[in-house]
N, C-alpha and C positions, 0 to 999 in steps of 0.2 A: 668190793668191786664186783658188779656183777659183768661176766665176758658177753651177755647176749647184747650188751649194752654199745659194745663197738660195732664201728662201720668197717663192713668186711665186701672188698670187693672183688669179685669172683669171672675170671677170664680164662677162655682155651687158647694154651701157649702152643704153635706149631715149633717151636724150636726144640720143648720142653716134650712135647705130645702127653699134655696132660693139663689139667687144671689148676690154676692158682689162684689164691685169695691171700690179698696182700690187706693188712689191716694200718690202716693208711695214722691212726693217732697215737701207734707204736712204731716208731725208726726202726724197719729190718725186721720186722712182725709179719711172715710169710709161709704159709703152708703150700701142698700139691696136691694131687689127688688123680686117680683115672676115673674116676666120675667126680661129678658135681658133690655130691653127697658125702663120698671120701674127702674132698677139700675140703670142705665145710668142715668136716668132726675131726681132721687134723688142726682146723685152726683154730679151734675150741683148744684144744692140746696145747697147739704155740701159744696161745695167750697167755692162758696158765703159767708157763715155766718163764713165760716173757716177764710177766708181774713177778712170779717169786725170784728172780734173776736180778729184778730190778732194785728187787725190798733186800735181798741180801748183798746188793755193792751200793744201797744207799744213793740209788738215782732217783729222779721224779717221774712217778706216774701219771699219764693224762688219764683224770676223770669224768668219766659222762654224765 
């Protein structure tokens, strides 16, 4: 699976005061960040641990 492969999409939270990027073809796949930039390469991070989370309790992964 490659993660560049997901739709990540990237919005400033005023509740949050910070960035989020929620990757909409993984349930609950959401990073933060105080730049844009920091979103981004933490949700690279949640994806990752989102996949191997998923492959070690034997749930199904959406593929691109």
């Amino acid at each position: 699976m490659n993660i560049a492969e997901y739709s990540m999409v990237i919005y400033w939270s005023d509740e949050d005061q910070a960035y989020l990027v929620e990757v909409p073809e993984l349930p609950g796949c959401i990073a933060d960040g105080k730049t844009r930039q920091e979103a981004l390469a933490n949700a690279e991070n949640v994806i990752q641990e989102w996949i191997e989370t998923a492959i070690e309790l034997g749930r199904p992964i959406t593929e691109n």
